[in-house]
N, C-alpha and C positions, 0 to 999 in steps of 0.2 A: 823536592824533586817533582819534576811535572810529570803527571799521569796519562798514559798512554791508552788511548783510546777507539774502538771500531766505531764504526759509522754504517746504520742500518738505513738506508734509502728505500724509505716507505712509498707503496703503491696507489695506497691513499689517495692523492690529487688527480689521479691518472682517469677520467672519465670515457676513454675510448678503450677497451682492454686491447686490443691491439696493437695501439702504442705501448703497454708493458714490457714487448719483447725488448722492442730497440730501444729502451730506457734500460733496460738488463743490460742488453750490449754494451749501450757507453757509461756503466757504470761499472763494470768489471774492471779489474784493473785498477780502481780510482775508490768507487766503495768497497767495504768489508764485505756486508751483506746489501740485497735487496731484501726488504723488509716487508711478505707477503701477506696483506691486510684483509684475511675471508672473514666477510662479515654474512650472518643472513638476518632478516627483519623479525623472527623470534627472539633475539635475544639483544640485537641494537637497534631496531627498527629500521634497517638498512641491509639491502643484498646488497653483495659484490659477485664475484669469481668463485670458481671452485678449482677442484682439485685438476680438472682437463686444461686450464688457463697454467695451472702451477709445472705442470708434463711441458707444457709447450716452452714454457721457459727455460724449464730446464735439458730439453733438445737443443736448443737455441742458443744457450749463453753458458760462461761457465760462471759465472755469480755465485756464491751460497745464498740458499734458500732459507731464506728464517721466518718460519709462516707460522705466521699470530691467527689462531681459530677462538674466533669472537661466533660463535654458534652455537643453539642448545644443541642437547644431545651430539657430543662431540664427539663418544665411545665410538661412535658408529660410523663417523670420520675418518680417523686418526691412520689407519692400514692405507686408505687411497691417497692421499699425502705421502707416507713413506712410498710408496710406488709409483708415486708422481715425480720423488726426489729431493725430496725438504732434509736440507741436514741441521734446523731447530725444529720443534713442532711445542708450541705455547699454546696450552689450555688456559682457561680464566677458572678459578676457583669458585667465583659465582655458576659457573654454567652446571656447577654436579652437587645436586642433593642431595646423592651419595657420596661420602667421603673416600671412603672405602672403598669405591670404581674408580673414584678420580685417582688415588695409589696404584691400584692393580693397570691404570691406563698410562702413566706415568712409567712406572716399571717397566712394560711393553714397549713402549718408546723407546727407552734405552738398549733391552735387550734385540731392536733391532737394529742399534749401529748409531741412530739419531738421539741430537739431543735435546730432551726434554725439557721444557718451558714450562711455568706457572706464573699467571700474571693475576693480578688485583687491581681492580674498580678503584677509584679515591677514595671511595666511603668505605671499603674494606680495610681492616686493621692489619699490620703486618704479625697481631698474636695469632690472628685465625688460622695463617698458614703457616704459623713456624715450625711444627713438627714435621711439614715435607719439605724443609730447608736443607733438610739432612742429604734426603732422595732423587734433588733435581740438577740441573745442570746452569739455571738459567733463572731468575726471578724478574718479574717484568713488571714494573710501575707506572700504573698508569698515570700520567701526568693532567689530563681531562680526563670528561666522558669517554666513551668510546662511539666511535659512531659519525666523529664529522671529523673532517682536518680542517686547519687552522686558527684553530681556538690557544689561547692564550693557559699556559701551566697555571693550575690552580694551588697557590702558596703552600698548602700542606704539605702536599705531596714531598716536597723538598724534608721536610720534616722527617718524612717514612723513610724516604732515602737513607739519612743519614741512621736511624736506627737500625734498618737493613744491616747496614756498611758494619758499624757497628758488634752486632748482632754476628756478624759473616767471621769478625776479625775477633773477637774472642771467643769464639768456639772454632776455629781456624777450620773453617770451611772455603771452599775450595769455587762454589757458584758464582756465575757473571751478575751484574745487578745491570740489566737495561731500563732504558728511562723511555716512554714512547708518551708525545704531548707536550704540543709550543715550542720545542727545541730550536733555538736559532739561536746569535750572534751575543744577543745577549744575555742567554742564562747559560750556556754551553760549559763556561768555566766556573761558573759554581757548581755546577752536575757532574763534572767533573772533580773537582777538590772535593764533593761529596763522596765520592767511592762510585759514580757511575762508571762500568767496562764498556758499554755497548748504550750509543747517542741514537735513537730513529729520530730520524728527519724526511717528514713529507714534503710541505711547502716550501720550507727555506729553500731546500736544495734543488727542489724539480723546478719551481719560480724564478728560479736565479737565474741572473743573464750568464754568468759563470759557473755552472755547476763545482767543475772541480775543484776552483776557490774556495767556494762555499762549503765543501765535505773539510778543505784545509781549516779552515777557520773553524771549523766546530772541532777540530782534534787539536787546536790551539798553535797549528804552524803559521799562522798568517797574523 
C-alpha cells in the first residue's frame, strides 16, 4: 500500500526574507507545511530570521507553520514562536546540556496547543533520544548538517530512519518521523517505504520551474 505523505517546504533557499511571505501564499493549498528554518551562527554558524519574520507569516498566509529552531539556548525561544503562531516547534537534542530542560521545554510545547519537535544531527544516535520518543509529537532526521541547503543526504541517515520507524511500530507509538536533507525526486520513495510521514524539501521544490509538480512527485502522485 503506498504511503501517504506531507510535504514541508523549507525556507532555506529563500535569501531575501521578504520573499517568505509570497512563497507562504503560493504554497498553501498545495504544501502541508511551510518548513520554518531559524538558524543563529552559535549553534550552525549561520543566522537566518526569527520569531517577528514567523508573526508575519503567519498574518499573511494560512500555511502551518512548522518551525525547526536550530539555536543555542532555545528555552528562551520557544513562548515567542508559539505567539508568533507555529503549530510544530522542533528543538534539536544537541542544542541542551540539560536533559532535563529539554523535557520540561518539550512538555510546554504541548501543554500550549503546539506540536512538539525533536530533531538529531547525523552523528546523533537514535538511542540518545529514545526515552523522549514517548513525550513528542514529531522526531526530525536530519538527513545533512544543518546549516546549508542543497547538500546531498548522507547514506546513514536512511539507516536511523528506518530504526526510527521500527522502533515507532513496535512500541505503537503514535510520532511523525520527518526527514529534512537532499529530499528530491530521487530518494523521496525510498524515505517514504522507509516510514517517513512528513518529506521537507528546500531546493527541489523552491528551484523547480513547477513547484507544484514538484510537491506531487515527492508524495509519489506524479
Amino acid at each position: 500500500m503506498k504511503k501517504n505523505v506531507d510535504i514541508a517546504v523549507s525556507t532555506d533557499p529563500i535569501v531575501d526574507y521578504q520573499n517568505i511571505v509570497e512563497y507562504a501564499k503560493e504554497m498553501q493549498g498545495n504544501a502541508d507545511f511551510l518548513h520554518c528554518d531559524i538558524m543563529n551562527e552559535n549553534f550552525v554558524g549561520k543566522n537566518t530570521y526569527d520569531y517577528n519574520v514567523v508573526k508575519s507569516i503567519n498574518s499573511s498566509s494560512a500555511i502551518m507553520l512548522d518551525c525547526h529552531l536550530m539555536v543555542d539556548e532555545p528555552a528562551n525561544e520557544v513562548s515567542k514562536y508559539i505567539n508568533a503562531g507555529a503549530n510544530i516547534i522542533t528543538l534539536h537534542y544537541e542544542a541542551f546540556d540539560d536533559k532535563d530542560m529539554l523535557a520540561d521545554v518539550l512538555s510546554y510545547i504541548r501543554k500550549q496547543g503546539v506540536l512538539a519537535g525533536l530533531s538529531i544531527k547525523p552523528s546523533t544516535q537514535f538511542k540518545e533520544i529514545r526515552a523522549f520518543s514517548y513525550n513528542v509529537d514529531l522526531i526530525l532526521v536530519m538527513g545533512v548538517e544543518p546549516g546549508a541547503s542543497g547538500q546531498e543526504t548522507l547514506s546513514e541517515t536512511y539507516d536511523k530512519v528506518e530504526e526510527i520507524n521500527k522502533f515507532k511500530e513496535d512500541n505503537n507509538l503514535n510520532f511523525k518521523i520527518e526527514f529534512d536533507g537532499g529530499v528530491n525526486e530521487k530518494n523521496a520513495e525510498k524515505l517514504r517505504e522507509l516510514g517517513v510521514d512528513i518529506l521537507v524539501s528546500g531546493s527541489f521544490v523552491y528551484k523547480s520551474k513547477d513547484r507544484i509538480k514538484a510537491i506531487k512527485i515527492l508524495k509519489g502522485l506524479e
